[in-house]
N, C-alpha and C positions, 0 to 999 in steps of 0.2 A: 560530455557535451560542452562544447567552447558557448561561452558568454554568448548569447543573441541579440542580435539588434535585428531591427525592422526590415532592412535593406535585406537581409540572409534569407534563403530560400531552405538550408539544410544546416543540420548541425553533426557530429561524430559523436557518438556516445563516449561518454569516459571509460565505463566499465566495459560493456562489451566490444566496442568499434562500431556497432552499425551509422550507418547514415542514415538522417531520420528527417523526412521534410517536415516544414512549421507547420503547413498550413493541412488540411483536407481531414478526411477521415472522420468529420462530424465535430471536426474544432478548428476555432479560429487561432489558437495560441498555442499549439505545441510546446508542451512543460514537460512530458518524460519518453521517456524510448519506449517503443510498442512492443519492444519484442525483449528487454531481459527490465522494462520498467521502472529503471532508475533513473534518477533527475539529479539537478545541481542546484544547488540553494543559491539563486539569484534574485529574489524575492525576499521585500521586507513585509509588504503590504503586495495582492496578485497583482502582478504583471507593472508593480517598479521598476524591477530591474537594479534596486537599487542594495542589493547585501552586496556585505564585502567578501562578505565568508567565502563563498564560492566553492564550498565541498562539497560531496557527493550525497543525494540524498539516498537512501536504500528506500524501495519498498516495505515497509513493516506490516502493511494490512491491509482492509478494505475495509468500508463501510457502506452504509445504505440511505442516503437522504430521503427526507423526508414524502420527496416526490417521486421515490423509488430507484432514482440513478444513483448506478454505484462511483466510489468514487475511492482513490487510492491514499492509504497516509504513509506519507514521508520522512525517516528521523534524516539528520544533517548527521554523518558520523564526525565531522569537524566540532559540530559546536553544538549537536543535540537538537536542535529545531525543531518540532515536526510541522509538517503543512500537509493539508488536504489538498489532490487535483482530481480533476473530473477524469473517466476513461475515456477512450476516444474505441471509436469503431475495430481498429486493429490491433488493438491493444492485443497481445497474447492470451488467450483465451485457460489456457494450460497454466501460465504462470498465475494468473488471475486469480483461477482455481486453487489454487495450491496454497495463494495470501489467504482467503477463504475459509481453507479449513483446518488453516496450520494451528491453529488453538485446537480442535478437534484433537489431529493427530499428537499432541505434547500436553495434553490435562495437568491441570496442577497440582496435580493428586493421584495416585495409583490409581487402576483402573477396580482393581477387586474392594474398591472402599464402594464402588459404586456397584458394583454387584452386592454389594451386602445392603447397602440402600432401598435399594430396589427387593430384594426379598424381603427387608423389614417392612415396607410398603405394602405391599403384596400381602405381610401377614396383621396388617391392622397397624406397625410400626410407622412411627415418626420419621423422617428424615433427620439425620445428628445421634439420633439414640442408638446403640450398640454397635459405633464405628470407633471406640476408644482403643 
């Protein structure tokens, strides 16, 4: 995504190419691409404009506010940053998904420590006891 100012009606994504208008889709400020979701650390405090860094932010995740709108977090692979932005309407629905349940699918811990959990539960067992 090239640097935005106000006057810009569209930006190029860095990572994928697409062209991505600022405005519509349920936001006024256009901060990352709808369709592979990554952004540029332009931002010290929202919508400064004023980081030097200017790398690429990856998608790392999603979350859930408090008012129930999801919203995407951002590391800077430059310089580590992370920021929260809100999703907008055509954000990619698939890729969304995918930040979503990507802790799902990579546990931090074998999957059969949690079958054994689960049976010691089942048999009046603690959670932690006889996963050594």
């Amino acid at each position: 995504m090239n640097r935005l100012k106000k006057a810009d009606a569209c930006f190029v994504c860095k990572v994928c190419g697409s062209t991505v208008a600022l405005e519509g889709a349920g936001t006024r400020h256009r901060n990352h691409c709808p369709n592979c979701l990554s952004s540029v650390h332009l931002d010290e405090e929202p919508g400064d404009r004023k980081s030097i860094c200017q790398g690429v932010m990856d998608p790392v995740g999603v979350w859930v506010r408090a008012d129930g709108e999801w919203a995407i977090l951002h590391r800077c692979r430059s310089c580590g940053v992370f920021h929260s932005n809100r999703i907008a309407a055509d954000d990619n629905p698939v890729k969304l998904m995918s930040l979503a349940v990507k802790p799902l699918a990579s546990p931090p811990f074998p999957l059969e420590f949690l079958e054994k959990m689960i049976a010691l539960m089942g048999q009046g067992g603690t959670a932690g006891k006889g996963m050594e």
